[in-house]
gemmi code that builds the backbone of each chain (N, CA, C; Angstrom):
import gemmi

chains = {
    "A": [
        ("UNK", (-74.611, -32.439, 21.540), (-73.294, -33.036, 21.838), (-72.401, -32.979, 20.606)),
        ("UNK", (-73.198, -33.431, 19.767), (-72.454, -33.609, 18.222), (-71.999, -32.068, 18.096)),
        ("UNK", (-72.834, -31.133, 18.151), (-72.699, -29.544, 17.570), (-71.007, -29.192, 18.547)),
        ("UNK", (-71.428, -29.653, 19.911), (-70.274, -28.995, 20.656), (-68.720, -29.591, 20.497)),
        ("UNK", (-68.692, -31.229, 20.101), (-67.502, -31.439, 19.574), (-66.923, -31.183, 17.965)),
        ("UNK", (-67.701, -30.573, 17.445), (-67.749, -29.894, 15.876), (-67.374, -28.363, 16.432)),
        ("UNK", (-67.713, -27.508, 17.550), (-66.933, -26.555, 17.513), (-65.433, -26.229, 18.530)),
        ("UNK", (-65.681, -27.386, 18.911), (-64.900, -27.313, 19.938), (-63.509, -28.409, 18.735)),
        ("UNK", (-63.590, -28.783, 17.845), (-62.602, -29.442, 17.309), (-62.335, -28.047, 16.261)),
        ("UNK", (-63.390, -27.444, 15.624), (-62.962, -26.541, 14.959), (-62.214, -25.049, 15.667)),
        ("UNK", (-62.365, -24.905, 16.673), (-61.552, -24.213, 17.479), (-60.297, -24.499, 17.700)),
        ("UNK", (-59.831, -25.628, 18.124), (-58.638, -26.207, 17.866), (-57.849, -25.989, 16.853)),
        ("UNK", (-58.193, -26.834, 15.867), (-58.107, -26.396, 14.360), (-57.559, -25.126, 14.156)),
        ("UNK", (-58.194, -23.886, 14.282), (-57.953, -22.969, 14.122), (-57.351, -22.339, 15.146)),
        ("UNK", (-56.667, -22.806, 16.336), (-55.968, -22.415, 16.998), (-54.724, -23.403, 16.847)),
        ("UNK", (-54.721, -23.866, 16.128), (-53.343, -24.173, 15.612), (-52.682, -24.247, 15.188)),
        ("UNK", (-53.667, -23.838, 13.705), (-52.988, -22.858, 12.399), (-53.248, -21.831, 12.820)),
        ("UNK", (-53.697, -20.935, 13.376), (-53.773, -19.606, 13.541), (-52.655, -18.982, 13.149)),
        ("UNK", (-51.385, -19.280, 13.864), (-50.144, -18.774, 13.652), (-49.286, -18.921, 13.198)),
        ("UNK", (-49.814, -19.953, 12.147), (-48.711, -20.213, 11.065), (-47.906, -19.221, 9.939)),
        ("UNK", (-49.540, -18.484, 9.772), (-48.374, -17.462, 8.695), (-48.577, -15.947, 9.547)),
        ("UNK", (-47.936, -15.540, 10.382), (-47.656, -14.750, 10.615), (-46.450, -13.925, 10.845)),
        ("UNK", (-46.091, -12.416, 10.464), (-45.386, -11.970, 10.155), (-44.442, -11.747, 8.492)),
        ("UNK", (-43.497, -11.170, 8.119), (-43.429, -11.126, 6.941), (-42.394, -12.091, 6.738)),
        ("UNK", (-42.460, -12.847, 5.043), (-41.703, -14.238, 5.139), (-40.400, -13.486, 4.659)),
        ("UNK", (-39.396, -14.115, 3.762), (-38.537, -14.051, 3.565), (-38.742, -13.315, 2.131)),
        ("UNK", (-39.565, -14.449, 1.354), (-39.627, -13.725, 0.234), (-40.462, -12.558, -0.586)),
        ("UNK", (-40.947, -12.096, 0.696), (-42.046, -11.015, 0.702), (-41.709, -9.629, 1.350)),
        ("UNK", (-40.008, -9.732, 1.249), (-39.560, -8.752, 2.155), (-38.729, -7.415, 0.724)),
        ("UNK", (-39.751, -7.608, -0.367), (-39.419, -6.789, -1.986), (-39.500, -4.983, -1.046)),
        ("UNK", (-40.502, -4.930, -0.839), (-40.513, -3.562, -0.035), (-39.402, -3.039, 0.552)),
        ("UNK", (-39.205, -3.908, 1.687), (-38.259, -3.447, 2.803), (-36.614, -3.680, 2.300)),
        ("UNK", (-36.515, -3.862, 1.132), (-34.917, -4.173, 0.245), (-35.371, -3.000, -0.373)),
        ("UNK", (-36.112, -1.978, -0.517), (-35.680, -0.760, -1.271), (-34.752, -0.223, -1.184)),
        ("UNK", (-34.049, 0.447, -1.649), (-33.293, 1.947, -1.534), (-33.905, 2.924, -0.442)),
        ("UNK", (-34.948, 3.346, -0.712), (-35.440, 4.509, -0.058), (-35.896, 4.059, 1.156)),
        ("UNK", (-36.038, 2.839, 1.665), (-36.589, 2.480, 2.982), (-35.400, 1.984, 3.592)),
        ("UNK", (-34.042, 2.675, 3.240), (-32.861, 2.332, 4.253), (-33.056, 3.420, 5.402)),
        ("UNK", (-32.687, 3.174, 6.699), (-32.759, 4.229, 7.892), (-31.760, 5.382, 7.245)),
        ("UNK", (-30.699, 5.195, 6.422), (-30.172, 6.579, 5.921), (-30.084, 6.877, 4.866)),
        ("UNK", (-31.049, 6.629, 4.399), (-31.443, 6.602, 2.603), (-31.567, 8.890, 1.807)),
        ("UNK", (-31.679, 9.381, 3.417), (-31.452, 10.553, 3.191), (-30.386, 10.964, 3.551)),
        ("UNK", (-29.566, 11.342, 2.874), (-28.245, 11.720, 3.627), (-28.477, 13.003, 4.232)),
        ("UNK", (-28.600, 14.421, 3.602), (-28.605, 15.277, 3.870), (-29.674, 15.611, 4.619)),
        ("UNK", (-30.702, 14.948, 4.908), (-31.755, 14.835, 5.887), (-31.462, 14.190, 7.405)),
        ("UNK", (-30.748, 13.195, 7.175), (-30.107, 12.747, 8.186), (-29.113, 13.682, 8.849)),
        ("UNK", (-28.615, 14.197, 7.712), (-27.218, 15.428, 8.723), (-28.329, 16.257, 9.783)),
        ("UNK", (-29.314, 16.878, 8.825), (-30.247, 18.218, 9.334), (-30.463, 17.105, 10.769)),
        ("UNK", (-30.485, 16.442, 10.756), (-31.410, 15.822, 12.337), (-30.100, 15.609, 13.100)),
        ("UNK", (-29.015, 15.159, 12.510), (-28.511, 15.184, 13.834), (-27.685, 16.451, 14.403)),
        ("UNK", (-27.880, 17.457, 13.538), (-27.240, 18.822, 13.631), (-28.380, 19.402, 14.919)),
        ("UNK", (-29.947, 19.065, 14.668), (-30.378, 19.238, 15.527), (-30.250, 18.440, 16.899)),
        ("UNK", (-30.656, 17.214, 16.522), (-30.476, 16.289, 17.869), (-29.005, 16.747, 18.630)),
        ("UNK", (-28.033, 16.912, 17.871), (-27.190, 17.101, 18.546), (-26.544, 18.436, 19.487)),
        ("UNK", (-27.603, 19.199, 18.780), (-27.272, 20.752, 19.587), (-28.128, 21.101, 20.749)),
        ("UNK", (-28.437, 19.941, 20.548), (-29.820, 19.808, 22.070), (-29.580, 18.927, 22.784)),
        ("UNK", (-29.060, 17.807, 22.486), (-28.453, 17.279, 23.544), (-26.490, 17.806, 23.768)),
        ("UNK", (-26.583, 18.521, 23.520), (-25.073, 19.283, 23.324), (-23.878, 18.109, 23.412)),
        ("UNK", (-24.239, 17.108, 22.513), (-23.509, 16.080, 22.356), (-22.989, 16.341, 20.714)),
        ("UNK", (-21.807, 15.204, 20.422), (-21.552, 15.193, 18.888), (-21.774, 13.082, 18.957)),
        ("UNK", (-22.457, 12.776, 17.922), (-22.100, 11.318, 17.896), (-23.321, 11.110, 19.081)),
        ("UNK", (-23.575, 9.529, 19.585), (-23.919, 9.404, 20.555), (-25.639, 9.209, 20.400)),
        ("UNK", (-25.658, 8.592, 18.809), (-27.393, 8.213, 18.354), (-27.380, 6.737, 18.375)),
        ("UNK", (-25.797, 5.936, 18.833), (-26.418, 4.584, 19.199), (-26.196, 4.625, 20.305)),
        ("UNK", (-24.531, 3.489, 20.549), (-24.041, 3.083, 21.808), (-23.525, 3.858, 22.288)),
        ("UNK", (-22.251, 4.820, 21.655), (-20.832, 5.389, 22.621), (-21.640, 6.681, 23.019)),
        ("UNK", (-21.252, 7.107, 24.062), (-21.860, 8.639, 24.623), (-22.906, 8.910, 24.440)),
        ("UNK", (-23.268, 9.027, 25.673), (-24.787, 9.250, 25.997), (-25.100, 10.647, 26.121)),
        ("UNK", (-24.799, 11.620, 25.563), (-25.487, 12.924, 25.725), (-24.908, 13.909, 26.246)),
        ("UNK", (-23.933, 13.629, 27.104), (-23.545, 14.368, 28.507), (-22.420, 15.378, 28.330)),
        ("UNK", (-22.563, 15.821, 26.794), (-22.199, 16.888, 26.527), (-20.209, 16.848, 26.601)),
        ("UNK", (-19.917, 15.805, 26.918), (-18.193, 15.750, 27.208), (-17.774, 14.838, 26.426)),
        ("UNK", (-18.063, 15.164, 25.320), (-18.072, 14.186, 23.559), (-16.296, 13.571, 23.885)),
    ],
    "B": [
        ("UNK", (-70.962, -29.852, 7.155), (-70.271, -30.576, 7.486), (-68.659, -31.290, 6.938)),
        ("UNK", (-69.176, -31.391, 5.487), (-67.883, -31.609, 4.534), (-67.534, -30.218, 4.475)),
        ("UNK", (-68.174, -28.904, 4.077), (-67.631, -27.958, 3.673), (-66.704, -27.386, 5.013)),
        ("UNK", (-66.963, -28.035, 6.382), (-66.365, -27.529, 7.051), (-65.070, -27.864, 7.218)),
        ("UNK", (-64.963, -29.343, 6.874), (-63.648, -30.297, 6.767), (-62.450, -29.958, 5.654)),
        ("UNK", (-63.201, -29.280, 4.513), (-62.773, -28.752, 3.588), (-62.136, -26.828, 4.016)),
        ("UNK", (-62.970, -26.851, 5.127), (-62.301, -25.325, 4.785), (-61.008, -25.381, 6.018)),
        ("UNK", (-61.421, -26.254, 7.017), (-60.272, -26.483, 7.846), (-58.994, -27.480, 7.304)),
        ("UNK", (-58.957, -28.413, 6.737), (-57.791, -28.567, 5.809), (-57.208, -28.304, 4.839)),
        ("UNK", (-58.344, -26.879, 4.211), (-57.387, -25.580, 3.472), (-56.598, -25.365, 4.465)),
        ("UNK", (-56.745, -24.945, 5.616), (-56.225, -23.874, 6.423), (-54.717, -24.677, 7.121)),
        ("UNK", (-55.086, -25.986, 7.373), (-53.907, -26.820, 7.117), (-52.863, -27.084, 6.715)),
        ("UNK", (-53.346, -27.050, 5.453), (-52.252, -27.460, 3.810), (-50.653, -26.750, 4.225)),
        ("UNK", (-50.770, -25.564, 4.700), (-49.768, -24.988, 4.632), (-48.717, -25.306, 5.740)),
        ("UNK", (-49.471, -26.480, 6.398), (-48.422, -26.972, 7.663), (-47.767, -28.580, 7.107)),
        ("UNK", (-48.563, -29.066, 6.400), (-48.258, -30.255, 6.289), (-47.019, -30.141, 4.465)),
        ("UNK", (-47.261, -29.321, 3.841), (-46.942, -28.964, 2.634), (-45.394, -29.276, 3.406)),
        ("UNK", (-44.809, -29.912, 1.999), (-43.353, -30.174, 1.951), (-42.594, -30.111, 0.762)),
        ("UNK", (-40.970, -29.537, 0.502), (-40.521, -29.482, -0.882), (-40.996, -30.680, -2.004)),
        ("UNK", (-41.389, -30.157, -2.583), (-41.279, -31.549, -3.444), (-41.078, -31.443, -5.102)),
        ("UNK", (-40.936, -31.744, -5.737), (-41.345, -31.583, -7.255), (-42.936, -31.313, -7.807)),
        ("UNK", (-44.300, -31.749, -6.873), (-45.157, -31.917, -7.340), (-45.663, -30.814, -6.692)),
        ("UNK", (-45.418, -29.347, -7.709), (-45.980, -27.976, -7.148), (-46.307, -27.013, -8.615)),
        ("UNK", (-47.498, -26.449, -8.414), (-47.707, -25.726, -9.920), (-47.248, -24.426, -9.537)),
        ("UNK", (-46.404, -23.734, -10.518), (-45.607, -22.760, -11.140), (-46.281, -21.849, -12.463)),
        ("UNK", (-45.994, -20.436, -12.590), (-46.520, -20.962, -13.959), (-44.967, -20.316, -14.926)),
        ("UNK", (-45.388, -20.604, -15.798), (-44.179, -20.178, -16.682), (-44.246, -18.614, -17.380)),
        ("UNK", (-43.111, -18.492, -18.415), (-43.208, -17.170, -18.784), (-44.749, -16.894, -19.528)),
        ("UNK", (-45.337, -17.414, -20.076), (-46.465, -17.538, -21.229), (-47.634, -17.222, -20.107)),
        ("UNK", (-47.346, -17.622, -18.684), (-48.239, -17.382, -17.572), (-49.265, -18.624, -17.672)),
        ("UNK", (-49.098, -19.453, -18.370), (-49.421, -20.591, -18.211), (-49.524, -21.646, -17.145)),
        ("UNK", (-49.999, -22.626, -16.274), (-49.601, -23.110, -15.073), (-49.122, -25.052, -15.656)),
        ("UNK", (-48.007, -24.739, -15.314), (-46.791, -25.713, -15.160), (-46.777, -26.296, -13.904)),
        ("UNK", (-46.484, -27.986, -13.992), (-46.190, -28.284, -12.971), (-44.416, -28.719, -13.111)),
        ("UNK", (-43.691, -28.518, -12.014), (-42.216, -28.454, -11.217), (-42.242, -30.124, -12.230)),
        ("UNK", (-43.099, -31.328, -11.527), (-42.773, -32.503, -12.253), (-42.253, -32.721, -13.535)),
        ("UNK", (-41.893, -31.792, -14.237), (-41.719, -31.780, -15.823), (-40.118, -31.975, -15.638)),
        ("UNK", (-39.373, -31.431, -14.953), (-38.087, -32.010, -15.257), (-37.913, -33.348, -14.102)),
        ("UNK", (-38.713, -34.080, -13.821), (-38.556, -35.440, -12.868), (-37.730, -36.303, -13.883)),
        ("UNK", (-36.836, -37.148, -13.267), (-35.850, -37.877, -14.322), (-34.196, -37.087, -14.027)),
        ("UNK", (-34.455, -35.646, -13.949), (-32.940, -34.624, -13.828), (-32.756, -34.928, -12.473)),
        ("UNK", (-31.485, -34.717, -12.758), (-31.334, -33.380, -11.190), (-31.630, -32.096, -11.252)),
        ("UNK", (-32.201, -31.213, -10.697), (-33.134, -30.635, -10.651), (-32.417, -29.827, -9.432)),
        ("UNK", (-32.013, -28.808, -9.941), (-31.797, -27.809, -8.520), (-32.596, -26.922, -9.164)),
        ("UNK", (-33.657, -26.433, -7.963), (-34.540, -25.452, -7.510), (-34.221, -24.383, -7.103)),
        ("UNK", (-33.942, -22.810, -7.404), (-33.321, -21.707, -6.865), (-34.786, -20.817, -6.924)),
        ("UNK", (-35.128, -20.634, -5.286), (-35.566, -19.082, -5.319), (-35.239, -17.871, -5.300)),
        ("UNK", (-35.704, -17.333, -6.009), (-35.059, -15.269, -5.803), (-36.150, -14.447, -6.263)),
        ("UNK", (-35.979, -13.080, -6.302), (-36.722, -12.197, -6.233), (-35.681, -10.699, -7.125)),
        ("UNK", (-36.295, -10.173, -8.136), (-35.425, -9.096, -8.069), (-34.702, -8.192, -7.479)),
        ("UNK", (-35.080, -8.005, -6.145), (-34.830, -6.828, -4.951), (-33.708, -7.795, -4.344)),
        ("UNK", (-33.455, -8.939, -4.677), (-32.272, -9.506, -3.484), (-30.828, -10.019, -4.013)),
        ("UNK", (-30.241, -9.039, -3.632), (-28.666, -8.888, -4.036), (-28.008, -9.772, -4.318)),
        ("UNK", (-28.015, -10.898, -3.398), (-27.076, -12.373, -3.547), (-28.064, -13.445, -5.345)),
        ("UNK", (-29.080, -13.389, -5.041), (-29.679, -13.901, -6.346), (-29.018, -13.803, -7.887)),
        ("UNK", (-28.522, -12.321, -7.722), (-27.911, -11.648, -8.723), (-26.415, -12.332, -8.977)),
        ("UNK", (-26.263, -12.505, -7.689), (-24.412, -12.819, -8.145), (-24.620, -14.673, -8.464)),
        ("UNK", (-26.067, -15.145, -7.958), (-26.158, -16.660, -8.232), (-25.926, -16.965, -9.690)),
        ("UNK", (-26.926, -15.812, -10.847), (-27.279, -16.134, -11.741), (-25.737, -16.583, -12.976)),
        ("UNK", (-24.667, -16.047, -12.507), (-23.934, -16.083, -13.480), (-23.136, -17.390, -13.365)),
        ("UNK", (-23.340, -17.919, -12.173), (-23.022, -19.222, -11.829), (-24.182, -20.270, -12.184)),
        ("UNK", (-25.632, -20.146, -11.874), (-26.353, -21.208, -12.412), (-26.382, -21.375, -13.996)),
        ("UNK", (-25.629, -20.232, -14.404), (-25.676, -20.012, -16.012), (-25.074, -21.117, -16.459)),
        ("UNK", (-23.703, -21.068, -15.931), (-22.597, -21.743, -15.844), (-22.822, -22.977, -15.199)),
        ("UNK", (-23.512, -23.655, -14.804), (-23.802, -25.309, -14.360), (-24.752, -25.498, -15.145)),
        ("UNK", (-26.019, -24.806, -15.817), (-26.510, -25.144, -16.957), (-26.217, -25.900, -18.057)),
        ("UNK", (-25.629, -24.817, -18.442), (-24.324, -25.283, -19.491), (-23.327, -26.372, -19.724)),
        ("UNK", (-22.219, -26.483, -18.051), (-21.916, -27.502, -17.954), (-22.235, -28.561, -18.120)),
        ("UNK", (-23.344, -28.713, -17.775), (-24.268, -29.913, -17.261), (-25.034, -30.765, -17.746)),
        ("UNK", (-25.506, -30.055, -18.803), (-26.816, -29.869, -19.567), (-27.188, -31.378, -20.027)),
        ("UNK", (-26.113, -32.121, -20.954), (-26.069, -33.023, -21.225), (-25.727, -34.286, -20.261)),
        ("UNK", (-25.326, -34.109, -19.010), (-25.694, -34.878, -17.743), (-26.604, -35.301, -17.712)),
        ("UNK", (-27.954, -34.025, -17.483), (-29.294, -34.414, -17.087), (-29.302, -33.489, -15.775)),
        ("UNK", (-28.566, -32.090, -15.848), (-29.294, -30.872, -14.960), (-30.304, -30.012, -15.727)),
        ("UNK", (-31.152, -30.188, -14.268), (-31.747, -29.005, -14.852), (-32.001, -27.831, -13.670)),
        ("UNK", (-31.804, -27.065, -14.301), (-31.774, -25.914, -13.392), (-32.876, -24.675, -13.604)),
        ("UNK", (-33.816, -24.538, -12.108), (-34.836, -23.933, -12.654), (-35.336, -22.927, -11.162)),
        ("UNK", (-34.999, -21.836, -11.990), (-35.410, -20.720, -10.665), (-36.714, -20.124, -11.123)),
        ("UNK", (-36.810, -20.549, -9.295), (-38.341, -19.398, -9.197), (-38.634, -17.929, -9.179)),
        ("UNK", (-39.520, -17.067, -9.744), (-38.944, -15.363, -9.353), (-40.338, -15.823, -8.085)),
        ("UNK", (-39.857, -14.920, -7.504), (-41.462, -14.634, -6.201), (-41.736, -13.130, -5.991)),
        ("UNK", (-41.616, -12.368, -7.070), (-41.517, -10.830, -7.489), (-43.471, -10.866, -7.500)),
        ("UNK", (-43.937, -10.030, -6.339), (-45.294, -9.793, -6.879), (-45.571, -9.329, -8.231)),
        ("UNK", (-45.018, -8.409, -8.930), (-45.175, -7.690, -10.180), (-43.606, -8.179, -10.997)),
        ("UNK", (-44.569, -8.955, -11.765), (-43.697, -9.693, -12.256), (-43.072, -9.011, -14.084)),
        ("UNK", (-43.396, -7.619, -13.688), (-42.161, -6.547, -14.959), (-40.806, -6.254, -14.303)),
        ("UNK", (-41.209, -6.151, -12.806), (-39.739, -6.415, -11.756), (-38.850, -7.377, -12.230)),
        ("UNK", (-39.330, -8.369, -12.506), (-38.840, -10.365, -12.965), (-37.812, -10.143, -14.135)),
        ("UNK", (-38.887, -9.368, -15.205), (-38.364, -9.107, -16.350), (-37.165, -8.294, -16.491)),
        ("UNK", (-37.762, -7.257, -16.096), (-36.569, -6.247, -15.948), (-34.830, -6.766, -15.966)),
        ("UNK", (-34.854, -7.439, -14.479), (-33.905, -8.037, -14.263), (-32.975, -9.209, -15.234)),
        ("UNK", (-34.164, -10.169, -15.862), (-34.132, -10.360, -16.606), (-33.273, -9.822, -17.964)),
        ("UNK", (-33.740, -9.100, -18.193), (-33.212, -8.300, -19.486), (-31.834, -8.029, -18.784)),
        ("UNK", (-31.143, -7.883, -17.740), (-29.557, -7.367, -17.778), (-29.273, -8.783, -17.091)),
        ("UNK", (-30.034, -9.793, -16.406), (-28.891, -11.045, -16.319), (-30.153, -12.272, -16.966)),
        ("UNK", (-29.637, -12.330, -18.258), (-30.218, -13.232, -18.913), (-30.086, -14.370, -18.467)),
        ("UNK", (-31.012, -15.522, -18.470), (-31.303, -16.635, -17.712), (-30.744, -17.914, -19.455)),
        ("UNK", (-29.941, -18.755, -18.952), (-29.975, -20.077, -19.947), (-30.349, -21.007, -19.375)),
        ("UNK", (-31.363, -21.035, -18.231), (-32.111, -22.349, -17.781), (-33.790, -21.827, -17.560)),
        ("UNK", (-34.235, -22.501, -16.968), (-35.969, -22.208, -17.354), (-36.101, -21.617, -15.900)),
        ("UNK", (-36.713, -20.714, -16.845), (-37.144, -19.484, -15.512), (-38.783, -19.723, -15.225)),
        ("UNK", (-39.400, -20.081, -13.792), (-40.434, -20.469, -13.461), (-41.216, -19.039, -12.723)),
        ("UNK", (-42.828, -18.839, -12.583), (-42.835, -17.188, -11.637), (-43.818, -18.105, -10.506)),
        ("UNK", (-43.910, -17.120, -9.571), (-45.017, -17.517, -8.402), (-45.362, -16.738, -7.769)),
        ("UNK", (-46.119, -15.715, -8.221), (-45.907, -14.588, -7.592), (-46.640, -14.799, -6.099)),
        ("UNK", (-47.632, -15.361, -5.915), (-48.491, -15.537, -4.937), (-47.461, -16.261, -3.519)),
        ("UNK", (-46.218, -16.856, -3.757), (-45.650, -16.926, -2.998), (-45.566, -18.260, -2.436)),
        ("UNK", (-47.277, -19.041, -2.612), (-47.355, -20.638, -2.291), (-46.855, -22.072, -2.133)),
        ("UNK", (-46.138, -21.420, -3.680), (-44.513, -22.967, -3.263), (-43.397, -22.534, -2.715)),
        ("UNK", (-43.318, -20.860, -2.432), (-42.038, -20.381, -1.497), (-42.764, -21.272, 0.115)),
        ("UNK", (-44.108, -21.075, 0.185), (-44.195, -21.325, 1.924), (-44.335, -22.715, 1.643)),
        ("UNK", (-44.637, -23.676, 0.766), (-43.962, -24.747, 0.928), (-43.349, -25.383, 1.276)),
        ("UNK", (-42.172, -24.927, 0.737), (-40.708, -25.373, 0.541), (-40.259, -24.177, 1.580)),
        ("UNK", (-40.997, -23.796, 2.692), (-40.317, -23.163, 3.598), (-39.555, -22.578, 3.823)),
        ("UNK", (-39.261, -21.644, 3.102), (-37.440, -20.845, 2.834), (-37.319, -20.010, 3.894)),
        ("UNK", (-36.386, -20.008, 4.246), (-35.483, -19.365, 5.616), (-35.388, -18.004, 5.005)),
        ("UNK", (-34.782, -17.982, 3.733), (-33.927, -16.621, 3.243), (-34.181, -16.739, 1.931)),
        ("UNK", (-33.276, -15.777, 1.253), (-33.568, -15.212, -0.105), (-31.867, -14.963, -0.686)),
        ("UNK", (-31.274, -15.860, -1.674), (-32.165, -17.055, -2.294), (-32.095, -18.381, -1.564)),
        ("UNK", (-32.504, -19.577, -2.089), (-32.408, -20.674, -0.786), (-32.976, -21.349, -2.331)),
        ("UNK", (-31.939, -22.592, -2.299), (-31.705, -23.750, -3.292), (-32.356, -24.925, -2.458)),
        ("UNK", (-32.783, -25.926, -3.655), (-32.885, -27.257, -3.022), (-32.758, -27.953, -4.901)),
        ("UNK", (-31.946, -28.944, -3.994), (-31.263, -29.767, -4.946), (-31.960, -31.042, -5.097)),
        ("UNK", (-32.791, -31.617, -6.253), (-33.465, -32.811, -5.646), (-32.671, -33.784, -7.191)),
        ("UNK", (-32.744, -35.342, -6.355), (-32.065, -36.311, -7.333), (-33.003, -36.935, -8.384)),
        ("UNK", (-32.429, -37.876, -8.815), (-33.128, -38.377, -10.488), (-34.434, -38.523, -9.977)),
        ("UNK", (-34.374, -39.552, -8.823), (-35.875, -39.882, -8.150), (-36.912, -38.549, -7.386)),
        ("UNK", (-36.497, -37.602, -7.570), (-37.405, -36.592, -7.674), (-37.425, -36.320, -5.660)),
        ("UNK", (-36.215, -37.192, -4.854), (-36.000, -36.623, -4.018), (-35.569, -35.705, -3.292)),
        ("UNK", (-35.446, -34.713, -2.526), (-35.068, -33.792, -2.041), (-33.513, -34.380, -1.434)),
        ("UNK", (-32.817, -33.914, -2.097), (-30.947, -34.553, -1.457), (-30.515, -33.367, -0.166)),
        ("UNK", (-30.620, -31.553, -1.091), (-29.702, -30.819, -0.058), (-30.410, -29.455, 0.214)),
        ("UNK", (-30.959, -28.732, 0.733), (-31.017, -27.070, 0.325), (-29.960, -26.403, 1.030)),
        ("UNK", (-30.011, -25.371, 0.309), (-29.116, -24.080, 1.262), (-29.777, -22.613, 0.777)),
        ("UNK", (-29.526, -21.752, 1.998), (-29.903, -20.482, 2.626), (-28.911, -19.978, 1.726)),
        ("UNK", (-29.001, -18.868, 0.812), (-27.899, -17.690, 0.655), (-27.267, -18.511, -0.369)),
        ("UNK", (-26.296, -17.363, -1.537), (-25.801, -18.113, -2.457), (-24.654, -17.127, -2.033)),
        ("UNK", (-23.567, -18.178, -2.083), (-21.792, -17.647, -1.436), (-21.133, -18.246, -2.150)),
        ("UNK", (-20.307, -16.913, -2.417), (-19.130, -17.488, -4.291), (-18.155, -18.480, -3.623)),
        ("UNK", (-17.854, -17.989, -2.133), (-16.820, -18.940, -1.422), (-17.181, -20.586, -1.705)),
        ("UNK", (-18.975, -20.992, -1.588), (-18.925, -22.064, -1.446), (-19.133, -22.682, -2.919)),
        ("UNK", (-19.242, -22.236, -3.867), (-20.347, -22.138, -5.109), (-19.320, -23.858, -5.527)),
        ("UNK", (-17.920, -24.058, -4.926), (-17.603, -25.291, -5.398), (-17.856, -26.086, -5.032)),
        ("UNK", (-18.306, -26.292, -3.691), (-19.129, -27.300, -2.659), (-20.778, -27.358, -3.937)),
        ("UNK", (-21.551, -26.345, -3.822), (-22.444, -26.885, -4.505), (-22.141, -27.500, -5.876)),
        ("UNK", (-21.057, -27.702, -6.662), (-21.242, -28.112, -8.063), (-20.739, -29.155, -7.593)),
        ("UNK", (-19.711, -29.208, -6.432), (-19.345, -30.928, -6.256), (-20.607, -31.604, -6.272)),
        ("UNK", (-21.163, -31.431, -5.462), (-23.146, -31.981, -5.080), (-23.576, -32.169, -6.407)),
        ("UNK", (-23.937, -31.274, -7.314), (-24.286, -31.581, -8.371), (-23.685, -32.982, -8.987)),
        ("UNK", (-22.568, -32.484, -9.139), (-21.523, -33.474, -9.327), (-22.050, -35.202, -8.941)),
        ("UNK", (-21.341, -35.470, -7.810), (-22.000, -36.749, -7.220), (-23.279, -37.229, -7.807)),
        ("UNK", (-24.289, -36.609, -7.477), (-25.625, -36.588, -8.055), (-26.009, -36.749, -9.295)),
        ("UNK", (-24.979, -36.463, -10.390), (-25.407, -36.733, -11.699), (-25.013, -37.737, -11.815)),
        ("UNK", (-23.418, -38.772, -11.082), (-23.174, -39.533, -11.473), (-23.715, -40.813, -10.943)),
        ("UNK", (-25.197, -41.014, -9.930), (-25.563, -41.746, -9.760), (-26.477, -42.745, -10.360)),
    ],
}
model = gemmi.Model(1)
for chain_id, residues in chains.items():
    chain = gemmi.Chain(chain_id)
    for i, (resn, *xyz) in enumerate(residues, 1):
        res = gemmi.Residue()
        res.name, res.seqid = resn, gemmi.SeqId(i, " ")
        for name, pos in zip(("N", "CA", "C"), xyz):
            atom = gemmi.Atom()
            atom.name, atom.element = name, gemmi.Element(name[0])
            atom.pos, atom.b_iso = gemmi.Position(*pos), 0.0
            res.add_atom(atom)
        chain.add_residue(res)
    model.add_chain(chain)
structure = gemmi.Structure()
structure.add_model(model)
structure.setup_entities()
């Protein structure tokens, strides 16, 4: 009896901190403030892709919201 | 049985943990300091990190309430939370610090003191209470925080 409310409290326990630290905090975000880990940190790499993306979807523009592809830029 | 009580209110600590003054730091010497050493001041607490932009534009202003202040009874003392702490320095060396610069690299009194963002102040009074924090350092408001100071010293 004793054993089962010792794991059954330690289960708890640990299902209730479980999820306290999860994900990345605020001040642990040194990485992702680089330079080089901006989405357009390549410029001229970025052109090459959308020179492609864009001659295939025979669109100009149209890698977020405005125009979807349909070629009538 | 104890060791189990012990390893589940490690696992705890980090929920019940609250700002306070009574948190070890260590200093430049890498020594471990406890925050309680300026109890008696006012005591604004600034976290930052080298990598975060707004920190940078804080420093030339906490320079400047240092200074002001000094003989009030501020003290002004930022944390770096730079894992590699030659990052700390670095920075360091182009915005020189005139208040006491504290490190942590492990991050422990950032999840403490629970910070939203980067940098994020907390202002605590003579009695070593927690009065105000704020998210983000903004030149717009930077006179709102010295009023605070303000009030606070003259109590």
């Amino acid at each position: 009896m004793r054993k089962i409310t010792l794991i059954a409290v330690s289960l708890i326990v640990v299902g209730l901190t479980g999820c306290t630290n999860l994900g990345v905090q605020p001040w642990e975000k040194g990485q992702l403030a680089r330079s080089d880990m901006a989405l357009d940190s390549e410029k001229l790499d970025q052109a090459l892709d959308d020179h492609i993306y864009f001659s295939k979807e025979g669109s100009s523009g149209g890698r977020a919201f405005a125009g979807g592809g349909c070629g009538c830029n | 049985m104890r060791k189990l009580f012990l390893f589940l209110s490690l696992l705890s600590t980090g929920v019940f943990a609250a700002p306070s003054l009574d948190h070890q730091v260590f200093d430049s010497q890498n020594q471990s300091v406890s925050l309680s050493e300026f109890k008696g001041k006012v005591v604004y607490v600034d976290f930052w990190a080298s990598w975060c932009g707004p920190c940078r534009k804080s420093f030339p202003w906490m320079n400047a309430m240092q200074q002001k202040y000094r003989d009030q009874g501020l003290a002004v003392v930022a944390i770096n939370l730079d894992t590699d702490k030659a990052l700390a320095e670095e920075f360091l060396k182009q915005m020189p610090a005139q208040f006491s610069v504290r490190f942590n690299p492990e991050g422990d009194v950032a999840r403490s003191f629970d910070l939203l963002g980067m940098p994020s102040s907390f202002v605590f009074n003579r009695q070593g209470q927690l009065v105000k924090n704020h998210v983000g350092f903004y030149q717009d408001n930077a006179a709102d925080y010295e009023q605070e100071l303000v009030s606070l010293l003259k109590e």
